[in-house]
Each structure stands twice: as structure tokens, then as C-alpha cells.
TORLOMAR-528397 format. One line per 3 residues: number of its first residue (from 1); their letters; for each residue x, y negated, z of N, C-alpha, C, CB. Coordinates in steps of 0.001 Angstrom, whole numbers, plus 500000, padded with zeros to 6 digits. Last residue first. Glycine has a CB too. Layout:
% TORLOMAR-528397
NUM) a) X:Y:Z:X:Y:Z:X:Y:Z:X:Y:Z; ...
//
This chain:
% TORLOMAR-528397
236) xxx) 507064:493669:483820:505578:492791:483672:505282:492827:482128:505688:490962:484239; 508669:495914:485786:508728:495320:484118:507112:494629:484067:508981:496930:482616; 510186:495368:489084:508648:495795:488171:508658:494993:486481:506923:494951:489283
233) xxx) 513093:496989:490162:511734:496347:489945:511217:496448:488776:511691:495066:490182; 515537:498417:492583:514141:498483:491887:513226:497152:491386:513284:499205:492880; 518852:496904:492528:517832:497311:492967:516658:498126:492059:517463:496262:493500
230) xxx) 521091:498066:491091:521290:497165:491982:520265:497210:492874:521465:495995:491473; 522254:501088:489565:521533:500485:490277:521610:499416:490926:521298:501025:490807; 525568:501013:487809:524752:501421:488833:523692:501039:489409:525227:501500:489537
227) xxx) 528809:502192:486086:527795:501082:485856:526356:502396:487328:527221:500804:483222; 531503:502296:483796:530568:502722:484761:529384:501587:485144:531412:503121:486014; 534041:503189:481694:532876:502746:481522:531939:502987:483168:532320:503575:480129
224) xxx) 537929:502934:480588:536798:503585:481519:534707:502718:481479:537740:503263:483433; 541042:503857:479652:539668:503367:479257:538826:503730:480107:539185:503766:478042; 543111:505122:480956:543125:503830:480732:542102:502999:480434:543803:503680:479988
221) xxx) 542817:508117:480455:542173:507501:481565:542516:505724:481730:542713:508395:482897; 543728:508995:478478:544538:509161:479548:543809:508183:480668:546111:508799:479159; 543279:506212:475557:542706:506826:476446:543815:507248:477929:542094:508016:475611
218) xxx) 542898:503849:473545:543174:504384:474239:542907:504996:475248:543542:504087:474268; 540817:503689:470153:541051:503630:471642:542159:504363:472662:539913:504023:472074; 541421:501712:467162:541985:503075:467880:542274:502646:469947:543971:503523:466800
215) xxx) 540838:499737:465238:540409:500890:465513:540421:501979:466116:540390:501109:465063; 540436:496015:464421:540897:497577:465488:540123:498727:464987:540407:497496:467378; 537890:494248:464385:539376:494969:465103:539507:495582:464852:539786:495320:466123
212) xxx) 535626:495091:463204:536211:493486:462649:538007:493579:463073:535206:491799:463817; 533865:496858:464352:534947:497350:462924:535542:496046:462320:533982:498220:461445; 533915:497707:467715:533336:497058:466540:534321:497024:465397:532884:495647:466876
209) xxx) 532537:499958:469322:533769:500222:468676:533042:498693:467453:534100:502351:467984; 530943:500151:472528:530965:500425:470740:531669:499800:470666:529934:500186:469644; 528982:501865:475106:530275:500806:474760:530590:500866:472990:531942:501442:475760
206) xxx) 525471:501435:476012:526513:501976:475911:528328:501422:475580:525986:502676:475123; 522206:502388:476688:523278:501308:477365:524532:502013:476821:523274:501149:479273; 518320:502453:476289:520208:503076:476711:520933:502260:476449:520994:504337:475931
203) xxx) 515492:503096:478528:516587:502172:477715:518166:502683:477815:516544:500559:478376; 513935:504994:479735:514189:505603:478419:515193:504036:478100:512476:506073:477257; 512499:502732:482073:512786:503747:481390:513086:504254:480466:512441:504085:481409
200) xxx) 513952:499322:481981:512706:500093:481498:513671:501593:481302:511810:499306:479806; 515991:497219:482965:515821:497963:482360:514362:498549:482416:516743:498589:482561; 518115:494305:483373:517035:494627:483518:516412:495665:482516:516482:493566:483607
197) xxx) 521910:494405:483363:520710:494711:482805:519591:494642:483368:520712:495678:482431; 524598:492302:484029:523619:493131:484535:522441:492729:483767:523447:493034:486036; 527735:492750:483067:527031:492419:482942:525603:493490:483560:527362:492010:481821
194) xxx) 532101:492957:482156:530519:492971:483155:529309:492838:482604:530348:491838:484153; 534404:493662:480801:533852:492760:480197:532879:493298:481765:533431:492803:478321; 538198:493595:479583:537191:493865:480347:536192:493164:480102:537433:493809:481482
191) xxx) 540618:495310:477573:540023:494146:477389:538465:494418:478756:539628:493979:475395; 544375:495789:477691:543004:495663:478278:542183:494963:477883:542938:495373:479325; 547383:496374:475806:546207:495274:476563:545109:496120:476927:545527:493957:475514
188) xxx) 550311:497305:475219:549860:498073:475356:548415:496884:476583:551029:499362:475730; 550983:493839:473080:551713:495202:473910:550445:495994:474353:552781:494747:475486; 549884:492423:471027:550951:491910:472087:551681:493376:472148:550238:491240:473785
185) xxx) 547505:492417:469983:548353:493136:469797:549690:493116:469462:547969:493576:469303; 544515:492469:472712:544996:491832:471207:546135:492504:471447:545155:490040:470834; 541036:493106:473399:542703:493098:473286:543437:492457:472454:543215:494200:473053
182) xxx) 537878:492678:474297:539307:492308:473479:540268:492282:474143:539444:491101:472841; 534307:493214:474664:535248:493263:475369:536743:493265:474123:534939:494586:476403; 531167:491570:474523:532488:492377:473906:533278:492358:474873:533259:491816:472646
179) xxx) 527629:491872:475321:528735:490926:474959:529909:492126:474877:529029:489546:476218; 525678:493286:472533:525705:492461:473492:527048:491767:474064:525107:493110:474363; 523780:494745:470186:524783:494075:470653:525109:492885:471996:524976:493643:469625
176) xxx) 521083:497168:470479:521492:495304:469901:522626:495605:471090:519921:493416:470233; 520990:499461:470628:521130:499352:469770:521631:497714:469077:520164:499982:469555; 519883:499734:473503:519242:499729:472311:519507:499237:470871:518396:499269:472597
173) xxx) 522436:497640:474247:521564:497543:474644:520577:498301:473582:521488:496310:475003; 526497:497563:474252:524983:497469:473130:523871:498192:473917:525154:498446:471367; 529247:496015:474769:528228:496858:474794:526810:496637:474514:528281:497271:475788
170) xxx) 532049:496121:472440:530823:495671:472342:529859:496161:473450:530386:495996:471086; 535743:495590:471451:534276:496501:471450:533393:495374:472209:534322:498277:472471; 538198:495197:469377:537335:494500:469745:535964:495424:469894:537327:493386:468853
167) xxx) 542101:495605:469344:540798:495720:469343:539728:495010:469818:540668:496531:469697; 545469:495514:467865:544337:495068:468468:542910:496019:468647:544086:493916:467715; 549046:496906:468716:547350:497112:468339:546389:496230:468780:546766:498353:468873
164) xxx) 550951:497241:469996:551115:496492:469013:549583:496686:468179:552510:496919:468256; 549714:499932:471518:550552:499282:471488:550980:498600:470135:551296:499936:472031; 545896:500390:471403:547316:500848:471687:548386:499787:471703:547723:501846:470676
161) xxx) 543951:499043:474252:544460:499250:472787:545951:499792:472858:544414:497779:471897; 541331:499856:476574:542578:499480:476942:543579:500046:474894:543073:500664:478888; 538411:498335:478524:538886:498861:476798:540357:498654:476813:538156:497789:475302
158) xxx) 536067:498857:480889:537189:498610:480184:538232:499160:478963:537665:498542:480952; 532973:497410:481511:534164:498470:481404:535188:498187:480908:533963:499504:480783; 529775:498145:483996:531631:497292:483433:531879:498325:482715:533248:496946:484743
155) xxx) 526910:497318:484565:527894:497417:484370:529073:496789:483682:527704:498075:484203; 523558:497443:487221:525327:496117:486647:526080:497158:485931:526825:495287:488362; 520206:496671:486862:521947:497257:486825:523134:496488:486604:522203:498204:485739
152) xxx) 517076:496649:487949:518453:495883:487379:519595:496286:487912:518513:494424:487600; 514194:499053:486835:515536:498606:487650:516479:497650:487465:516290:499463:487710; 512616:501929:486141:512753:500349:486034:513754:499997:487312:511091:499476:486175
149) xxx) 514783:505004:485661:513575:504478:485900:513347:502794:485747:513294:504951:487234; 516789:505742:484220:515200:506938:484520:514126:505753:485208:515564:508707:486165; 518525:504741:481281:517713:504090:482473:516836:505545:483063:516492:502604:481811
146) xxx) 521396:506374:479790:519820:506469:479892:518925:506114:481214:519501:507875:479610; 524216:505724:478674:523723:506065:480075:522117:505839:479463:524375:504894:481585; 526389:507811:475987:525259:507098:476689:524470:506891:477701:524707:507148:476351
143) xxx) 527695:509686:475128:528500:508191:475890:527461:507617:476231:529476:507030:474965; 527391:512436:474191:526631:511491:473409:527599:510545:473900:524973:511242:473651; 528620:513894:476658:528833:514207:475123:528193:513257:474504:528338:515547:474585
140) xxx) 528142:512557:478542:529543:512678:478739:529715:513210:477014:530063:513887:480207; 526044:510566:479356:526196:511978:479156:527392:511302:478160:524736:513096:478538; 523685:509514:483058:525225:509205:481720:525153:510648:480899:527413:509042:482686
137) xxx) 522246:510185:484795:521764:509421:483884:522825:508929:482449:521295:508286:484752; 522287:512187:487028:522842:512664:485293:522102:511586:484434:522229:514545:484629; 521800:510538:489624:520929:511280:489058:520699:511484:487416:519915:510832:489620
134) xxx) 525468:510045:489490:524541:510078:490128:523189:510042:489352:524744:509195:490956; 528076:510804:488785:527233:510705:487971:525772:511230:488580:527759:511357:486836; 531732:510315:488622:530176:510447:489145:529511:510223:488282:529654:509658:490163
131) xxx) 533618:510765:487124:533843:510725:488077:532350:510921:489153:534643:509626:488029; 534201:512493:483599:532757:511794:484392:533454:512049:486042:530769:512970:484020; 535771:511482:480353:535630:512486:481782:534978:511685:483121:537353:513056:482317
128) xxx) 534489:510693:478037:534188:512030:478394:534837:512399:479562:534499:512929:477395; 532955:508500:476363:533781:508275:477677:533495:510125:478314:532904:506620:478932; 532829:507974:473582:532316:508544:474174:533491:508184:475438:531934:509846:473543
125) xxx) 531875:504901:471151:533020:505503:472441:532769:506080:473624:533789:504554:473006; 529948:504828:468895:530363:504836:469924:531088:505210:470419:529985:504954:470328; 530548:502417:465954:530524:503716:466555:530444:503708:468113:531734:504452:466115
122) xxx) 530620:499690:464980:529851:500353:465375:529789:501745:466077:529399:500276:464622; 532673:501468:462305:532020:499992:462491:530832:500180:463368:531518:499255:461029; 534882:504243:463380:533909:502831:462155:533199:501872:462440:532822:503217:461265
119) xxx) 538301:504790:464316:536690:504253:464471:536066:503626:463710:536407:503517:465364; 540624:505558:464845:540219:505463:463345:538349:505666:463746:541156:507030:462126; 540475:507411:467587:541234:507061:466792:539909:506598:465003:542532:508518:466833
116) xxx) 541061:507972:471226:539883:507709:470118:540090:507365:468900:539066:506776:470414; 542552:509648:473106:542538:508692:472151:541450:508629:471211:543608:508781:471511; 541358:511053:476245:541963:511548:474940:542329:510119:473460:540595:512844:474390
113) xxx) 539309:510727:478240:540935:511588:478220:542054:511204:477456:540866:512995:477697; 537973:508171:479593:538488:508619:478442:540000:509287:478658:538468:507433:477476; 535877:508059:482417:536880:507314:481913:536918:508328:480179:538480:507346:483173
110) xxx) 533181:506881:484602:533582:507631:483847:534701:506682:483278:532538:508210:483016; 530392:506620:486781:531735:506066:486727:532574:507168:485745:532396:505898:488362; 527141:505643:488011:528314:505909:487097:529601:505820:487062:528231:505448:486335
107) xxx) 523683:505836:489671:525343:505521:489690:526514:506273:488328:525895:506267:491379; 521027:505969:491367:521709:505631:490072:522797:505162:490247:521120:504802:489270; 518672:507386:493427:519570:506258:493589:520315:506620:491576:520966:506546:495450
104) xxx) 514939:506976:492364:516746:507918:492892:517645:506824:492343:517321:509900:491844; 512335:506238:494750:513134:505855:493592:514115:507203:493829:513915:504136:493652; 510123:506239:496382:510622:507657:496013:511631:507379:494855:509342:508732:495515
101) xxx) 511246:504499:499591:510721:504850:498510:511386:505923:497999:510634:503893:497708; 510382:504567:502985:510895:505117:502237:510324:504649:500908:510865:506329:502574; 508832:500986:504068:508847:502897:504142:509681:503473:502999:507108:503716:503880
98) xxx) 509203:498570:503872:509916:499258:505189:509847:500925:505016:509010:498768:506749; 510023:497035:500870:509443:498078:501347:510004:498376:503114:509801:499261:500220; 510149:494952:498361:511100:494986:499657:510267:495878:499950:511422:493731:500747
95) xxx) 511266:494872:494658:510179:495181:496038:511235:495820:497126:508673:496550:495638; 511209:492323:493243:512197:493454:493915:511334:493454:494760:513782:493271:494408; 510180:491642:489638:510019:491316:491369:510804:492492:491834:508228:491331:492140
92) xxx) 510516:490227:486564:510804:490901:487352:511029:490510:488670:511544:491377:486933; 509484:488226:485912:509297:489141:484399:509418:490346:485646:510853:489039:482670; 506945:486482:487076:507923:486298:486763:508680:487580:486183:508366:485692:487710
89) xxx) 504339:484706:488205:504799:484653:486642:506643:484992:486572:504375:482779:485939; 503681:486680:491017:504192:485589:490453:504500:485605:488672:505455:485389:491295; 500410:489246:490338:502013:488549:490832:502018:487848:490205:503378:489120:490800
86) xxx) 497379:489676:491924:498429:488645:490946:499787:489014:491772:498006:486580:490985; 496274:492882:491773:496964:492322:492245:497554:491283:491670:497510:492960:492598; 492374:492147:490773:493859:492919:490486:494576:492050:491083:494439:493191:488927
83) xxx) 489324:493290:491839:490320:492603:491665:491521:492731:491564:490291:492080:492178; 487584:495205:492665:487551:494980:491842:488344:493656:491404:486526:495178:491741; 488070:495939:495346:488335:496593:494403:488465:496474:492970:487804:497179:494575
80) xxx) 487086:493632:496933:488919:494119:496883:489079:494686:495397:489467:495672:498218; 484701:493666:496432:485223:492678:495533:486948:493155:495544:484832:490952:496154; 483954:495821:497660:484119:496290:496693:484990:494758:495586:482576:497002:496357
77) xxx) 484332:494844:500242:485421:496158:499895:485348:496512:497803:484548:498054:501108; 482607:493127:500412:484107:492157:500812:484874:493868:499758:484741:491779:503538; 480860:494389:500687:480531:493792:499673:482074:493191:499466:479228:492827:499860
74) xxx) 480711:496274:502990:480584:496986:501812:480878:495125:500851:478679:498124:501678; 480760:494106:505108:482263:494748:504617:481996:495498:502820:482804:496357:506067; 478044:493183:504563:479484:492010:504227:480848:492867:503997:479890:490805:505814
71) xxx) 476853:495485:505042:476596:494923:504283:477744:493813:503591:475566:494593:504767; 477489:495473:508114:478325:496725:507094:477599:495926:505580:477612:499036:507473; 476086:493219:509102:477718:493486:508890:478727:494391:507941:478063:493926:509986
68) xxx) 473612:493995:509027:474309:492541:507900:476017:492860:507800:474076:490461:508891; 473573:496026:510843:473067:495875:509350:473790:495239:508989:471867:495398:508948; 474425:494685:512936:475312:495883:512613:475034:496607:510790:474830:497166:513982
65) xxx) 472318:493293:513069:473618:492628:513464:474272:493557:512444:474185:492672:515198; 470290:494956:513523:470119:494347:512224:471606:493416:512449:468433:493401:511985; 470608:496315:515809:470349:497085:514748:470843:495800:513437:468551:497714:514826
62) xxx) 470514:494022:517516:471695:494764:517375:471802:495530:516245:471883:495540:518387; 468118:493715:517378:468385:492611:516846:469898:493142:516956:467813:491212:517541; 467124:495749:518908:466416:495729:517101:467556:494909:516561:464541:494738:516717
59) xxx) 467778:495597:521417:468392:496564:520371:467873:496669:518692:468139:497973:521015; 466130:493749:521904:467675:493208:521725:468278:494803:520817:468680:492793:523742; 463442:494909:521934:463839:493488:521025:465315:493529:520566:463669:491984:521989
56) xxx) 463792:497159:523757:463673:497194:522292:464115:496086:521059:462395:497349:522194; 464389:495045:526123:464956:496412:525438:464905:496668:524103:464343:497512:525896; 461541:494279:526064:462964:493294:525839:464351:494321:525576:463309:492216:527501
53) xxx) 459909:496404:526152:459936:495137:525072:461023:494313:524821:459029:494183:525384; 460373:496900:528374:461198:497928:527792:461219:497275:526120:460432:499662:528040; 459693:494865:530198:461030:495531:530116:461332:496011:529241:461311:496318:530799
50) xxx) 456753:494938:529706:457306:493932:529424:459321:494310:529369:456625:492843:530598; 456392:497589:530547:456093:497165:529478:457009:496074:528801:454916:496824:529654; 456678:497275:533527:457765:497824:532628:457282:497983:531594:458395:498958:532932
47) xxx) 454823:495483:533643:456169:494727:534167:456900:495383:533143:456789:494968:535855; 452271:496682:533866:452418:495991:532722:454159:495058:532384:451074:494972:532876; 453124:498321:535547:453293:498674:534000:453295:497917:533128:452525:499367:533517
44) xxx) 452184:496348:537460:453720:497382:537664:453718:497920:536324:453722:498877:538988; 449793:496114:537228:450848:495426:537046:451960:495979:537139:450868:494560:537677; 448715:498516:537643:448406:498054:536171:449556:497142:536531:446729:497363:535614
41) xxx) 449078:499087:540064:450072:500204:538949:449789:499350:537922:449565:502079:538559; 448056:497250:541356:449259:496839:541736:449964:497802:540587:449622:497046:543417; 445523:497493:540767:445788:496286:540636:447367:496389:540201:445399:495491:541922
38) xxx) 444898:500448:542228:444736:500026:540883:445681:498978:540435:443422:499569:540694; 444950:499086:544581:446164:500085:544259:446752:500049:543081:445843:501394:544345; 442861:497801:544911:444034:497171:545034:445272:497362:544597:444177:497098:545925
35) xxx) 441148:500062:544568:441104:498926:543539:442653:497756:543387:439639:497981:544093; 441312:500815:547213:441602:501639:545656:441883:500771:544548:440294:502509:545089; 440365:498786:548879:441777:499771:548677:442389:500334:547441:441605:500971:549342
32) xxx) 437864:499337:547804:438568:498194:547944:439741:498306:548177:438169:497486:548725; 437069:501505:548792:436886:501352:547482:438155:499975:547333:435057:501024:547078; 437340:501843:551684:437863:502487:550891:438181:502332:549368:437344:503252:551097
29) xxx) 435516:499421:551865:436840:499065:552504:437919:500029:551539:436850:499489:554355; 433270:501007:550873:433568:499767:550633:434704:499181:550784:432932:499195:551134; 433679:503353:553225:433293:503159:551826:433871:502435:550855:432280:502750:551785
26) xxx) 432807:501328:555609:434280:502458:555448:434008:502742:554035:434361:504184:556545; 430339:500830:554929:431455:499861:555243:432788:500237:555409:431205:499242:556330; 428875:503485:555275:428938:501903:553781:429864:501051:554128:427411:500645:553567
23) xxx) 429297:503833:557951:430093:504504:556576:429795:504265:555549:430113:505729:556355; 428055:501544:559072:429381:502131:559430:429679:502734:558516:429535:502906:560491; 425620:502201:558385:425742:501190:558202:427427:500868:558160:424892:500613:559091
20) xxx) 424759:505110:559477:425287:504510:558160:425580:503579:557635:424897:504611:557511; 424896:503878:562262:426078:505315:561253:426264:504982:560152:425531:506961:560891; 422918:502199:562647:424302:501766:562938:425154:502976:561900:424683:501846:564855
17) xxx) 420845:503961:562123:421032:503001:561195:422170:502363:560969:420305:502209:561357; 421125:506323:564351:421341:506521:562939:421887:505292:561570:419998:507022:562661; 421067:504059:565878:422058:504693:566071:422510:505524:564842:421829:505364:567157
14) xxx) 418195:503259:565896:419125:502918:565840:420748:502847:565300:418882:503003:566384; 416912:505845:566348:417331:506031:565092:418056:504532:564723:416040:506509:564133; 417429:506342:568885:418307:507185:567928:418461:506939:566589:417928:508396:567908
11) xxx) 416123:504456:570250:417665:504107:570546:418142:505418:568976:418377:504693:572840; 413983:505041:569490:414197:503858:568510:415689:503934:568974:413236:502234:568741; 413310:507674:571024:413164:507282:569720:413548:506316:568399:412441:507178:569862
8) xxx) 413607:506492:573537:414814:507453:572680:415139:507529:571265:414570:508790:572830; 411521:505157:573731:412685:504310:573744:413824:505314:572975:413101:503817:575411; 409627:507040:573389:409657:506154:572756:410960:505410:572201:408982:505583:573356
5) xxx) 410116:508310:575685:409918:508943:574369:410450:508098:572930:408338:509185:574301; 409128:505863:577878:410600:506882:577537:411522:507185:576245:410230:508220:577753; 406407:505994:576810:407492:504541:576896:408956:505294:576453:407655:503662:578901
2) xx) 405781:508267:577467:405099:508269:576216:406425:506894:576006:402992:507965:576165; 405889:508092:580480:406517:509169:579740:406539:508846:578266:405797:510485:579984
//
């Protein structure tokens, strides 16, 4: 009986020793698991660490791209600015444009009613009846056309003497002389003359009576003066 007792005795606590021996080893296994787990988030972060480093890098290095760049335009914009347009060495350029400009067009055409008679040296020859007179750069009471704006012009005109009469006019630029126009005193003559101006605002243009000929214009519309824009350009 006491043997029995005995044997139960050591089979149980056996059995105890086996238990716990068993759940130190489930434990351990457990721990060891954990640790593994551990292992695998630290690396896994340390991955997207490494990701978001390279992320950051390339967008730094975009940052500073986009730096240097506005840096070169700011520097390119201000040298624009501070530089003046060369033109060619030449007195006057025609500007070609595709967009509207705000020029006004310019045009003339006028004659003489009336006889002009017993002229002095120099005088002008008003041309008082006006066929056109595109943006009122002529005046019909003075005879003078007045540039409005920069431009090269063409005019004409014509000087028609009385009969058995000479004459000799002039057209005059500010006042200087320029080339003439002659009759002579044949029979009832013409004298014609052309020429194109390069002008400046405020320049006037007109026909004159020179006092070496003559003195007496004909008129009834025999005499006439006109003259018109060719293009726009730039006084240097």
C-alpha cells in the first residue's frame, strides 16, 4: 500500500514537472515569435524610412532646380530691362507691324480758285479750294500742310502762269527752300515739280512765290498742291 502511494506520488509530481516544463517552452516559443515580429516591423520601417528619404532627397533637389531657375529668369529679365533697343545706323526705319497701328492716315489734294497776283519775294501761295483733306493736316487759309506725326511723304504741285507771263515757285520745308517749279512766257505754261519728305511732327511744307520771276498765279483750278503719307517711321 505505502509502494502504491508512493508511486502516485512521484507519477504526479512528475507530471507536474513535465507541465511546467511544457509551459516554459510554450513561453519561449511565444517570446520568440514576438521577437520575430519585432524584427520584421523594425525592418519594414526601417524600408519606409529609407523610401521616404529618397522622396525627400529628389524633391529637395527639385526644390533647388526650380530655385536656380527662377534665379536665371529673374536675372536674364532684368538684363532685358536694362538694355536699349539697337537700331540699325539709319536716320529712318518703316515699321512693319501685323497688329493694327494707331497712326492716321494723311492725305491732300487742293487747287486755287482765284488768281494770285503781284506776289513778293517768297510769299506763300495759298491753295484755297480743298478736295481732301485727310486728318486736316492742310489749311486752306494759311497754304500750309503741318506733319501730325513722323512719316515719309510725297508731294506735288503745280504752278500754272498767265499768258505771255513767266514764273518761278519753290517748295519750302520750314522755311528752307527746296526744289522749284517754272514756266516761262510762251503762252498760258505749267510748271511741275515732286518730292518726298521725311518728317517730324509740327514740320510744315508749303509752295512759294519766288521774286526772281514773275509774279502772278494762275488760278480756276489750274494751280494745284497735294501731297500724302507714304509710310510711318522713326526720326533717330
Amino acid at each position: 500500500m505505502c509502494r502504491t502511494v508512493l508511486f502516485f506520488v512521484i507519477l504526479i509530481c512528475f507530471a507536474l514537472e513535465t507541465a511546467r516544463s511544457l509551459s516554459q517552452d510554450e513561453t519561449i516559443k511565444l517570446l520568440l515569435n514576438e521577437m520575430a515580429y519585432l524584427k520584421r516591423q523594425v525592418k519594414r520601417n526601417e524600408e519606409l524610412s529609407e523610401s521616404q528619404y529618397a522622396e525627400l532627397k529628389v524633391l529637395k533637389n527639385e526644390v533647388q532646380r526650380l530655385s536656380l531657375g527662377q534665379t536665371k529668369l529673374t536675372a536674364e529679365n532684368k538684363q532685358l530691362r536694362s538694355q536699349k533697343c539697337d537700331i540699325p545706323n539709319e536716320k529712318f526705319k518703316r515699321i512693319l507691324m501685323s497688329e493694327p497701328q494707331s497712326e492716321t492716315n494723311v492725305a491732300f489734294s487742293t487747287s486755287l480758285t482765284n488768281h494770285m497776283t503781284n506776289l513778293g519775294n517768297q510769299q506763300t501761295i495759298v491753295f484755297d479750294h480743298v478736295f481732301t483733306n485727310v486728318a486736316n493736316a492742310y489749311s486752306p487759309v494759311t497754304g500750309v500742310f503741318t506733319a501730325p506725326q513722323n512719316g515719309t511723304y510725297f508731294f506735288t504741285a503745280t504752278i500754272m502762269c498767265h499768258y505771255g507771263q513767266y514764273l518761278e515757285t519753290q517748295f519750302a520745308l520750314n522755311g528752307q527752300g527746296l526744289v522749284h517749279m517754272y514756266c516761262n512766257d510762251s503762252a498760258f505754261e505749267q510748271g511741275t515739280n515732286s518730292i518726298v519728305l521725311s518728317l517730324k511732327p509740327g514740320d510744315k511744307v508749303w509752295v512759294r512765290h519766288m521774286g526772281n520771276e514773275g509774279s502772278n498765279v494762275y488760278g480756276y483750278n489750274w494751280s494745284t498742291f497735294s501731297g500724302f503719307q507714304i509710310f510711318i517711321s522713326i526720326v533717330m
